[in-house]
C-alpha positions as CSV (number, residue, x, y, z in Angstrom):
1,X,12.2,-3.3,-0.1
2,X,8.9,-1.5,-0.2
3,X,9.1,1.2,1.9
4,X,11.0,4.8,0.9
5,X,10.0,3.3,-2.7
6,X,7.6,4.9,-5.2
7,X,4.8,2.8,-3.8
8,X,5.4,3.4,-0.1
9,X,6.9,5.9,2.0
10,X,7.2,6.6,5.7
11,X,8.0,9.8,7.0
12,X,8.1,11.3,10.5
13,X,6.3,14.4,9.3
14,X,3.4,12.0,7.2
15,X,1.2,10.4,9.5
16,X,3.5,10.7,11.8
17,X,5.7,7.7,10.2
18,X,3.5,5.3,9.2
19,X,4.4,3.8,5.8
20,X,2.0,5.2,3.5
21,X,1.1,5.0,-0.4
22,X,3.8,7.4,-1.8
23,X,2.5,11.0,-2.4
24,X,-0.5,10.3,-0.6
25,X,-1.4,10.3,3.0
26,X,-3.1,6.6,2.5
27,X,-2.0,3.9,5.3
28,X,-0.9,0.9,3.8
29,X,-3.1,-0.6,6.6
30,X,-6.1,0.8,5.8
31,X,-6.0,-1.4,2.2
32,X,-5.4,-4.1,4.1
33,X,-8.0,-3.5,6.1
34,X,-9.8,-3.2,3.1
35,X,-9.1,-6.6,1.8
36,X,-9.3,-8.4,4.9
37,X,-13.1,-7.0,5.3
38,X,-14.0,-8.8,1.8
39,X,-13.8,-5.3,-0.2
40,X,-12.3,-5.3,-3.5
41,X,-9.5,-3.0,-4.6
42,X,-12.0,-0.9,-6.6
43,X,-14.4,-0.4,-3.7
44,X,-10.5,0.6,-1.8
45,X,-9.6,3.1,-5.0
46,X,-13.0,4.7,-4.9
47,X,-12.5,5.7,-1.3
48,X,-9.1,6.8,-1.7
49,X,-8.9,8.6,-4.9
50,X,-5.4,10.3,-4.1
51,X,-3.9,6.1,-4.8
52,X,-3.7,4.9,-8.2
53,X,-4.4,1.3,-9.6
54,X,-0.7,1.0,-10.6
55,X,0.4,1.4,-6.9
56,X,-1.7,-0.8,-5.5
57,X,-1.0,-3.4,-8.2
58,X,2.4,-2.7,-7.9
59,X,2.3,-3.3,-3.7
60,X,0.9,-6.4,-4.2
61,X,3.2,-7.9,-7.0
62,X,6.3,-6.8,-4.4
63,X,5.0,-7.7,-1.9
64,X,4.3,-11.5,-3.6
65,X,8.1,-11.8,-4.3
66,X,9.2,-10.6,-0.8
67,X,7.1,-13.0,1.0
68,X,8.1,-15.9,-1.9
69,X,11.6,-14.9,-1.5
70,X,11.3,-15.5,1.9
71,X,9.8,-18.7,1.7
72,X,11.9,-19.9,-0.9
């Protein structure tokens, strides 16, 4: 599971719970947002500094196998 991972964490006192890109205060959503507006993960890393390249690589690649596990 993502969340409460080293990718993503949720915490009542962080955004008040929202899962978030761990040690950052960067909504998940917000790089979804991101992608679904046609911007690439650079242009999403260049406003968010404070998330590195390997978390957001690593989101994606778990959250591949959950939704393939699922499927499968």
């Amino acid at each position: 599971m993502l969340q409460n991972s080293q990718i993503i964490s949720a915490s009542p006192e962080i955004m008040g719970g929202t899962p978030v890109f761990s040690g950052t205060r960067v909504p998940v959503q917000t790089f979804l947002d991101y992608l679904k507006a046609g911007e690439s993960i650079n242009d999403f890393l260049d406003g968010f500094p404070t998330v590195t390249k390997q978390q957001v690589v690593s989101f994606l690649d778990e959250a591949g196998k959950q939704l393939a596990s699922t499927v499968a």
